[in-house]
C-alpha positions as CSV (number, residue, x, y, z in Angstrom):
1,X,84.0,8.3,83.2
2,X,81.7,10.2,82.0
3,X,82.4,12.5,78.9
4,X,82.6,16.5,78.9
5,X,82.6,18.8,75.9
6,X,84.2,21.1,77.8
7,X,87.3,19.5,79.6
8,X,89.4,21.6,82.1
9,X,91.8,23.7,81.1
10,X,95.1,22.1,81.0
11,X,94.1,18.5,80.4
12,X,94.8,16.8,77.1
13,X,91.9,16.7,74.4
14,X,90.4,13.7,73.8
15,X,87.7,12.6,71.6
16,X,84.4,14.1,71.0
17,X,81.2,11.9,72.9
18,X,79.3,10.0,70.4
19,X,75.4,10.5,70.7
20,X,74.0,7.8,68.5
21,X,70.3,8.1,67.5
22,X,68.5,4.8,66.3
23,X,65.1,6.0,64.5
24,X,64.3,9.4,62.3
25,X,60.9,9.7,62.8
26,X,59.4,12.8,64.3
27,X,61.0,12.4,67.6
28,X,64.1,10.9,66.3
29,X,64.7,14.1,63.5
30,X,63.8,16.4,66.2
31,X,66.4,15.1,68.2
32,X,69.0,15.0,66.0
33,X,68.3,18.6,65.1
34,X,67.8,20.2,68.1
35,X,71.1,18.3,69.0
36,X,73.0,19.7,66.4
37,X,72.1,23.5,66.7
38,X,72.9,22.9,71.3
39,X,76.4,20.9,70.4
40,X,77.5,23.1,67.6
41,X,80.1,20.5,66.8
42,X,80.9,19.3,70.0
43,X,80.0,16.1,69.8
44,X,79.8,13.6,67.3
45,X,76.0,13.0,66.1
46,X,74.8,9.7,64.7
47,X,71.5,8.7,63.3
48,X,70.9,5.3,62.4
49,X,67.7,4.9,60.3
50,X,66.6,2.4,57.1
51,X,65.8,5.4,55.2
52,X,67.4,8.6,54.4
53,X,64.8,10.8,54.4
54,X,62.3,11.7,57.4
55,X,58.5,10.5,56.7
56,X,55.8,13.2,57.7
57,X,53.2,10.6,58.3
58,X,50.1,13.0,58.5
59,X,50.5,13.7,54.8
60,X,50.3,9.9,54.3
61,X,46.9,9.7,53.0
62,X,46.8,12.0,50.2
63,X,49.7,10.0,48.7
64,X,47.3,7.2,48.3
65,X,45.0,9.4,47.1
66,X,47.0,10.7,44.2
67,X,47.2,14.2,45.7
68,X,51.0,14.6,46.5
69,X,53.8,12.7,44.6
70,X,55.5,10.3,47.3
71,X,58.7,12.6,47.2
72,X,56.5,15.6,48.8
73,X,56.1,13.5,52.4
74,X,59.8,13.0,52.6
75,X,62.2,15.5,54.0
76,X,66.1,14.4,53.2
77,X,68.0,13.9,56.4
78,X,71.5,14.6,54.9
79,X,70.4,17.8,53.2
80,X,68.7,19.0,56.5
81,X,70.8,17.5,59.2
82,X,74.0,19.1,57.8
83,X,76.1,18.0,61.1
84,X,75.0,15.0,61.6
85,X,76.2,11.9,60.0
86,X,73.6,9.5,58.7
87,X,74.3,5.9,59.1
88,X,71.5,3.5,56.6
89,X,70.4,1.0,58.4
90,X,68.4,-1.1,61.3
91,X,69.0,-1.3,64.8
92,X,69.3,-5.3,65.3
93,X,70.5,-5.5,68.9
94,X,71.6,-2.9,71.7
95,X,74.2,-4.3,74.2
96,X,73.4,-1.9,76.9
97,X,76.7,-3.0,79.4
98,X,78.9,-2.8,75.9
99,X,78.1,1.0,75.1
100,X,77.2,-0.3,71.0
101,X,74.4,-1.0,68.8
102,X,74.2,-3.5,66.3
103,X,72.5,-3.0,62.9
104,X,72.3,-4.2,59.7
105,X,72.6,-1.8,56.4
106,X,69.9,-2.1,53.5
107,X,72.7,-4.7,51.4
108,X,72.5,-7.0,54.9
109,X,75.6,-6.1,55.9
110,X,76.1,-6.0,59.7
111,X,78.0,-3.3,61.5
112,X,78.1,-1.7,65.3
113,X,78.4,1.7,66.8
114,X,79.5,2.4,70.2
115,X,78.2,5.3,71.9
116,X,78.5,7.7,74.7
117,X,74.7,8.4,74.8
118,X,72.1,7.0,73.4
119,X,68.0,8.0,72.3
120,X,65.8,5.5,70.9
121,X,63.0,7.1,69.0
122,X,62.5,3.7,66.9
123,X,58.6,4.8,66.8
124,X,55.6,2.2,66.1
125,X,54.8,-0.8,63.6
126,X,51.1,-1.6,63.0
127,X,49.0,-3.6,65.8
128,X,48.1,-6.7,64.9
129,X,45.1,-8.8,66.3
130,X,44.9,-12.4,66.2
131,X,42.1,-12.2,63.4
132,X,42.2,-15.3,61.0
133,X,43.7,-14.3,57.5
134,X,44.0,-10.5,58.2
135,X,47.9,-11.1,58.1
136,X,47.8,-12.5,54.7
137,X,44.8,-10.2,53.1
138,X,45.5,-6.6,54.7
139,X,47.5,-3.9,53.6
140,X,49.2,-1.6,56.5
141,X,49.3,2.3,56.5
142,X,52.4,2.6,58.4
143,X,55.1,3.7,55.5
144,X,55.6,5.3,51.7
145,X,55.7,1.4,50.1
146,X,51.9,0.7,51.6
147,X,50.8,4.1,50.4
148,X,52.0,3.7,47.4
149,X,51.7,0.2,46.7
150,X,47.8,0.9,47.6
151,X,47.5,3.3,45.5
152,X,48.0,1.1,42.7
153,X,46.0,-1.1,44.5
154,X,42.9,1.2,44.2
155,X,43.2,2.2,40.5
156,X,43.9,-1.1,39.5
157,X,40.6,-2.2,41.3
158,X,38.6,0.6,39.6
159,X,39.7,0.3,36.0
160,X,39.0,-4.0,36.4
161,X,35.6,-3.1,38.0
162,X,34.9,-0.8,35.0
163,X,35.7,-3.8,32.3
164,X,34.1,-6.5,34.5
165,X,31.5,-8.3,33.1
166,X,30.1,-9.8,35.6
167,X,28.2,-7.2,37.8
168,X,29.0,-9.1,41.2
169,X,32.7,-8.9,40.5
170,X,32.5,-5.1,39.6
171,X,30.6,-4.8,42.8
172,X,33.3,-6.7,44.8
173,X,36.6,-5.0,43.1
174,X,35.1,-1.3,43.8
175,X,34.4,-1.9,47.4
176,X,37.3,-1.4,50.2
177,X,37.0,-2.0,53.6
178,X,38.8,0.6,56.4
179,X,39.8,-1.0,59.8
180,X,40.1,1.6,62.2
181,X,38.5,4.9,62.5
182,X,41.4,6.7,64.4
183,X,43.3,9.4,62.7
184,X,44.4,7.3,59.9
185,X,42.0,5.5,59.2
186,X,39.3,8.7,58.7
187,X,41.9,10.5,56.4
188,X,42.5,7.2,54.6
189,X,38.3,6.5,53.8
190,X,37.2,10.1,53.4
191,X,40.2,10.6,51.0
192,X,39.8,7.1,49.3
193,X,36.5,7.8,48.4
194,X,36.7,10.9,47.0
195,X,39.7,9.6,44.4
196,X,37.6,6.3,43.8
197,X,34.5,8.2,42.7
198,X,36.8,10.9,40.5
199,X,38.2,7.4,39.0
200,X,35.1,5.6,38.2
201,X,33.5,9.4,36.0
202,X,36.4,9.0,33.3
203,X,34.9,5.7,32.4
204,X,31.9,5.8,30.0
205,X,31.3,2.0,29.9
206,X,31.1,2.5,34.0
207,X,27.9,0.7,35.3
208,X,24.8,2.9,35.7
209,X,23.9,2.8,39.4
210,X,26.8,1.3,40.8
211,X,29.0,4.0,42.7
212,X,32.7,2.9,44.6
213,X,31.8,1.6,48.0
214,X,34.1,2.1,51.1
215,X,33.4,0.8,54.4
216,X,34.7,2.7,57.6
217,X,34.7,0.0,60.6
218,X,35.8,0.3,64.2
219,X,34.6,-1.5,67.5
220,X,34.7,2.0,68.8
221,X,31.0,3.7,69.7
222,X,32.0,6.8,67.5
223,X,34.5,8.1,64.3
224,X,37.7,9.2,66.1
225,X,36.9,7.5,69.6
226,X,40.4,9.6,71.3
227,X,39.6,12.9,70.5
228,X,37.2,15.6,71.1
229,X,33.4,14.9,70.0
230,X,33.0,17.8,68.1
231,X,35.8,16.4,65.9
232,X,34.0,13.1,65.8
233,X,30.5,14.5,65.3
234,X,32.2,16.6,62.1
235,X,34.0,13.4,60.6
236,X,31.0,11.4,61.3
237,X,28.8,13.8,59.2
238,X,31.2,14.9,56.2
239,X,32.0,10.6,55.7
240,X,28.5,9.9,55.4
241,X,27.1,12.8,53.4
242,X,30.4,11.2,51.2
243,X,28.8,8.2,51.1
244,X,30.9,6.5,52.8
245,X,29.1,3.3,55.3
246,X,30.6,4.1,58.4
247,X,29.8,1.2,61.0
248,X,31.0,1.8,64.8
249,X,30.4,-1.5,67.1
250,X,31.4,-3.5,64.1
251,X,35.0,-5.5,63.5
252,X,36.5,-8.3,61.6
253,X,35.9,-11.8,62.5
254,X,38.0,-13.1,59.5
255,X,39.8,-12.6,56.0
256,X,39.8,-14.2,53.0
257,X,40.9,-13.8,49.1
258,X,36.9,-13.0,49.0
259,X,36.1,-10.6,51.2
260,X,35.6,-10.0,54.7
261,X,33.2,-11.6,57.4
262,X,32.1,-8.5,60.2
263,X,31.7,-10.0,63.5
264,X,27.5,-9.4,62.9
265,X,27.8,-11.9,60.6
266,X,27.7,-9.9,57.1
267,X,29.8,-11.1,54.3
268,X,31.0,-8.1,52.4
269,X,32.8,-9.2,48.8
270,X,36.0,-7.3,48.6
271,X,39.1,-7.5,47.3
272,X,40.7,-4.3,49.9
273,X,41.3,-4.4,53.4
274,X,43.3,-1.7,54.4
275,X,44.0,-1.7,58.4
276,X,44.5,0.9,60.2
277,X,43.2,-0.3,63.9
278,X,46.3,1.5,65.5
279,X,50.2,1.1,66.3
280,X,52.4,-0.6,69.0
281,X,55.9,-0.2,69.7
282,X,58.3,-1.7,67.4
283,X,59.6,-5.0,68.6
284,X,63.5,-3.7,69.9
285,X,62.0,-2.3,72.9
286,X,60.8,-5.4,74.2
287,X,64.2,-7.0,73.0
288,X,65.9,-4.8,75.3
289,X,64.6,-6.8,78.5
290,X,63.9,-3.5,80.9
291,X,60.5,-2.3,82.3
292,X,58.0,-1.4,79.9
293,X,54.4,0.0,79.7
294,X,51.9,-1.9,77.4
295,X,55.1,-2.6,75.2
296,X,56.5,0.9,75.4
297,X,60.0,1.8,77.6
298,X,59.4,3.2,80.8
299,X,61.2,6.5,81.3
300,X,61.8,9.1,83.7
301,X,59.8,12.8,83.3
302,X,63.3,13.5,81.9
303,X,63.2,10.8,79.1
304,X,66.2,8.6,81.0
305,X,65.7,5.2,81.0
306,X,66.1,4.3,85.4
307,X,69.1,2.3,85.6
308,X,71.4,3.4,82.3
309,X,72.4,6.9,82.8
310,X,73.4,6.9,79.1
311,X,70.1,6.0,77.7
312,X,67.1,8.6,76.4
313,X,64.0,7.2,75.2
314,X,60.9,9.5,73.4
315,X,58.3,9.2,70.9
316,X,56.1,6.1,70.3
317,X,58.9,3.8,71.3
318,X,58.6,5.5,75.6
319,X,56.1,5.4,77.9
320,X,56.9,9.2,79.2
321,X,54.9,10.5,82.4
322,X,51.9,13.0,82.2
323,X,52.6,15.6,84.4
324,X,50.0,17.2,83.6
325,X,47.6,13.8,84.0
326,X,49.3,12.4,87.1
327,X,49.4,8.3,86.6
328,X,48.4,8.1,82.6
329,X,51.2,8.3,79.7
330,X,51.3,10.9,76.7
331,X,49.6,9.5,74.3
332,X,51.7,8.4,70.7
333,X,50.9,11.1,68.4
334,X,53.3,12.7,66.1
335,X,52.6,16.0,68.2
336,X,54.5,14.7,71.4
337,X,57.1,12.8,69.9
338,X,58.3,16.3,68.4
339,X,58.1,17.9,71.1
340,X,60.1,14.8,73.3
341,X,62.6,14.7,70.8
342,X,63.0,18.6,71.6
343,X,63.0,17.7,75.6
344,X,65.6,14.2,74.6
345,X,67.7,16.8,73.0
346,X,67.6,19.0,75.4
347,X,68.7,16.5,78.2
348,X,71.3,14.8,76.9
349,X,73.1,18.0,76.3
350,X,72.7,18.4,79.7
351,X,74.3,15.6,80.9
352,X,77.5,16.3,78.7
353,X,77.5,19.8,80.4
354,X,75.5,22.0,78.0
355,X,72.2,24.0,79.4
356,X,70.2,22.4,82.3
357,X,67.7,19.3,82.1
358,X,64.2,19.8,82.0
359,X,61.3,17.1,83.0
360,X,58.6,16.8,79.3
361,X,55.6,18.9,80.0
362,X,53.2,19.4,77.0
363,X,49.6,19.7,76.9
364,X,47.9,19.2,73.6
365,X,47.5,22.3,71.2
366,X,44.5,20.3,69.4
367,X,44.2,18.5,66.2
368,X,43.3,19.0,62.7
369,X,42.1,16.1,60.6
370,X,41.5,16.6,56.3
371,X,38.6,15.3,55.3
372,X,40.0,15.7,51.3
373,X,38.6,18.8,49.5
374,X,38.2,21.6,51.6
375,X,36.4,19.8,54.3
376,X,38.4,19.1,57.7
377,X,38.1,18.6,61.5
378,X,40.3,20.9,63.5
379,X,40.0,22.2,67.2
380,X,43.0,24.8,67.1
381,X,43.7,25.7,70.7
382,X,40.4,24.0,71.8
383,X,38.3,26.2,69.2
384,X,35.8,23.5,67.2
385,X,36.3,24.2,63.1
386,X,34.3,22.6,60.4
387,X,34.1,23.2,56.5
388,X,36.3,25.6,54.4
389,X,38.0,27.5,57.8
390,X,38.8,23.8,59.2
391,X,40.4,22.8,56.1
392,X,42.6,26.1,55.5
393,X,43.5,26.2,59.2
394,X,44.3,21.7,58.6
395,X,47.0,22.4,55.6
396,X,48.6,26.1,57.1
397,X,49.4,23.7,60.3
398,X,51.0,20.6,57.6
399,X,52.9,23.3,55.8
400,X,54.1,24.8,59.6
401,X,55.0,21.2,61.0
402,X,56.6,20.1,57.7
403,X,60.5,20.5,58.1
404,X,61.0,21.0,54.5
405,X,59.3,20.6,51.2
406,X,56.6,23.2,52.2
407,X,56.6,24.7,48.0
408,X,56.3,21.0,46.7
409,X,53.5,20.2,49.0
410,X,51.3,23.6,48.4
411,X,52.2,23.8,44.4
412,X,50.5,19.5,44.3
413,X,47.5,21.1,45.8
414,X,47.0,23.8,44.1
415,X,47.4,21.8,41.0
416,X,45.1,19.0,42.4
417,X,42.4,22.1,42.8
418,X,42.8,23.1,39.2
419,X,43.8,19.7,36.9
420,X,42.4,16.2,37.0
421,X,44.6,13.6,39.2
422,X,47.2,11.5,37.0
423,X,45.4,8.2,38.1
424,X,47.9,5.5,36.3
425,X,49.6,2.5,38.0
426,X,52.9,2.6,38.3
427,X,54.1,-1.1,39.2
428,X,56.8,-0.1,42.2
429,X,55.6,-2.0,45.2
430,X,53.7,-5.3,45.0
431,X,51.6,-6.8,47.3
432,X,53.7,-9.2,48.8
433,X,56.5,-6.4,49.3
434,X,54.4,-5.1,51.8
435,X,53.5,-7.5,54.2
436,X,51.3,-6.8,57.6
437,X,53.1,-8.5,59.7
438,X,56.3,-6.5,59.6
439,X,58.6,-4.6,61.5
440,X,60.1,-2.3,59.0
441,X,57.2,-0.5,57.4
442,X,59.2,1.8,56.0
443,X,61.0,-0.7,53.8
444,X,59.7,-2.6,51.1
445,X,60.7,-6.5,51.4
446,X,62.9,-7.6,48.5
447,X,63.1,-10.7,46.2
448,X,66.3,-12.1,47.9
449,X,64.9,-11.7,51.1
450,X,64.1,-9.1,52.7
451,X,67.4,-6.7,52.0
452,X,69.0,-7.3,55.4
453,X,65.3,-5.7,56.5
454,X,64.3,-6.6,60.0
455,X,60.9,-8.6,59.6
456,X,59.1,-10.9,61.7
457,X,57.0,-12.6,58.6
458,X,58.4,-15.8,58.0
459,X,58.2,-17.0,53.9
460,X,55.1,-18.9,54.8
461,X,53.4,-15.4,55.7
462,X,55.3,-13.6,52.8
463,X,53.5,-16.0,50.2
464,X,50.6,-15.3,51.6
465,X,50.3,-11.8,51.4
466,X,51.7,-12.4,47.8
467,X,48.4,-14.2,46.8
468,X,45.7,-11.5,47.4
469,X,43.7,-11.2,44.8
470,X,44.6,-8.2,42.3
């Protein structure tokens, strides 16, 4: 039978449906909050996440970079999703015929939910290519304990480097390598080098001549191979005046404790790789054994997954139809996954009898990349911007996007414009805390374990990661 929140008048009440939500990232919150203004109480709202706060993953970078304090890229999900009930924890198994998802909480408890509908928005993990020792020597850049474990990371690097004796070591310690010159990536090595080089001026005994090095590599023919040239040609030019060595045609052919080898041949001595070739689905989709595309669930226009009614899909975790690109996919991007979760929403208050369905129709509004400073990319609405209009057009779109935190986030850079950057190390996340291979990004792996965290690194892996080179 399926559920109504509006039963005929005369029958008996029954129980609210349960709509249970497994992920909070942008298509997941957007869901649940959509959900929750439709309903109006109506139903019963679950969300089902590792984490209780929502991750705006744009702002990612500059956490890194010692621009915004972690808590600024955070939005709390109980203090914004006031009707909703959080449940902490991850989505272990979904027994589609049984109505109930299995998870375990962040103490490795195990518990289940049964539901009446259900969305997975469990997003994307980082890709991983079968490149000798990347899995043991790279740091991710997929959730707040890699950002700020490499943060750490960086200054350590810098202040060793600046008491090193020996100049090849120096060399080595204040070079980082970037894999991946998507999105990420670009923010990560334009920002990186602009907080290296602020780093290595407060030291006098710095070496004369030697300036932080960082590498931008991607097999790619240009900077930002999936969107518009103009954006690419702009990132291209403001990363080298930078300084930074940006090589396109250029990968990893393996990792060591050492450095990196490039597939040309060149050794480079480092003790940073920071990858950031790109995303895949995270691993429950495939667990779930229906269709998918290139690891993501096939869905309807409407976001239902063909064959269980009951079942929504969005955001990185769905391949959703193009409608307006007949036979391709909407690309992942945090700007679709919104705007799914909005349509997911939408829908599945439809089929409990509130509003009318609607297929997912959205054609890109353009992107905006920061470039650090006040150099950015951005192609509002298909208009190219460079320079200082780029870069106040780049932030006024983060503070519009953001669901909360919007003071915090402008008062960090308007302090970062006037004050020095508090460049200490803070000890929180170690190294091996935040393996590559992982499935839970957003959790940093504990000493007992992993925390009842779903992980496919084995302890072989785990000791690995734990014995790069500080």
């Amino acid at each position: 039978m399926t559920p109504s929140v509006n039963p005929p008048a005369g029958t008996p009440s029954r129980r609210r449906p349960r709509i249970v939500i497994v992920g909070a990232g942008f298509a997941g919150y957007q869901t649940a909050r959509s959900l929750s203004k439709s309903l109006r109480g109506r139903a019963e709202i679950v969300l089902l996440n590792p984490t209780d706060y929502f991750l705006y993953l744009p702002l990612l970078p500059q956490v890194s970079a010692g621009i915004l304090e972690p808590r600024r890229v955070t939005v709390s999900l109980p203090g914004t999703l006031r009707h909703v009930r959080l449940v902490l924890g991850e989505a272990d198994h979904i027994d589609l015929d049984g109505r109930k998802v299995h998870y375990t909480d962040p103490e490795g408890t195990t518990g289940e939910l049964g539901y009446d509908r259900l969305v997975l928005a469990v997003g994307s993990v980082s890709k991983l290519l079968p490149i000798p020792g990347v899995a043991e020597h790279a740091t991710g850049f997929r959730g707040l304990p890699e950002a700020l474990y490499l943060r750490d990371h960086i200054t350590r690097q810098i202040e060793l480097a600046a008491s090193a004796g020996d100049p090849a070591e120096c060399t080595s310690r204040c070079t980082f390598v970037v894999v991946g010159a998507g999105y990420t990536g670009t923010e990560v090595a334009a920002h990186g080098k602009m907080f290296t080089d602020a780093l290595a001026r407060k030291y006098p005994s710095w070496p004369k001549g030697v300036r932080p090095r960082w590498m931008l590599l991607d097999v790619a023919d240009r900077v930002l191979p999936g969107l518009d040239k103009r954006l690419s040609d702009t990132a291209d030019q403001v990363l080298r005046a930078r300084g930074v060595d940006v090589r396109m045609g250029t990968s990893v052919k393996e990792s060591t404790s050492d450095g990196v080898l490039l597939d040309n041949g060149d050794f480079v001595e480092t003790r940073s790789l920071i990858w950031c070739v790109g995303v895949r689905p995270d691993p429950l989709v495939s667990e779930l054994g229906l269709p998918v595309e290139r690891g993501r669930l096939v869905v309807t226009p409407e976001l239902r997954v063909p064959g269980h009614p009951d079942v929504f899909a969005c955001g990185d975790a769905a391949a959703v139809p193009d409608l307006n690109r007949p036979g391709e996919y909407t690309p992942m991007t945090a700007q679709h996954a919104s705007r799914q979760g909005k349509t997911a929403a939408r829908n599945v208050a439809a089929s409990l009898g509130v509003g009318e369905a609607a297929p997912y129709r959205h054609s890109d509004m353009g992107f905006a990349v920061d470039l650090g400073g006040v150099k950015a990319a951005a192609n509002p609405m298909g208009v190219p911007l460079s320079g200082p209009v780029a870069g106040a057009v780049t932030r006024g779109y983060h503070l519009a996007a953001m669901p909360g935190n919007r003071v915090r986030v402008a008062a960090d850079w308007l302090l970062d414009a006037a004050l020095p950057r508090q460049a200490v190390q803070l000890g929180l996340v170690r190294s091996w805390q935040v393996p590559l291979d992982t499935a839970s990004p957003e959790l940093a792996k504990s000493g007992a374990g992993n925390g009842g965290a779903k992980s496919s690194t084995d302890s072989s892996a785990a000791t690995g990661s734990g014995a790069r080179k500080e």
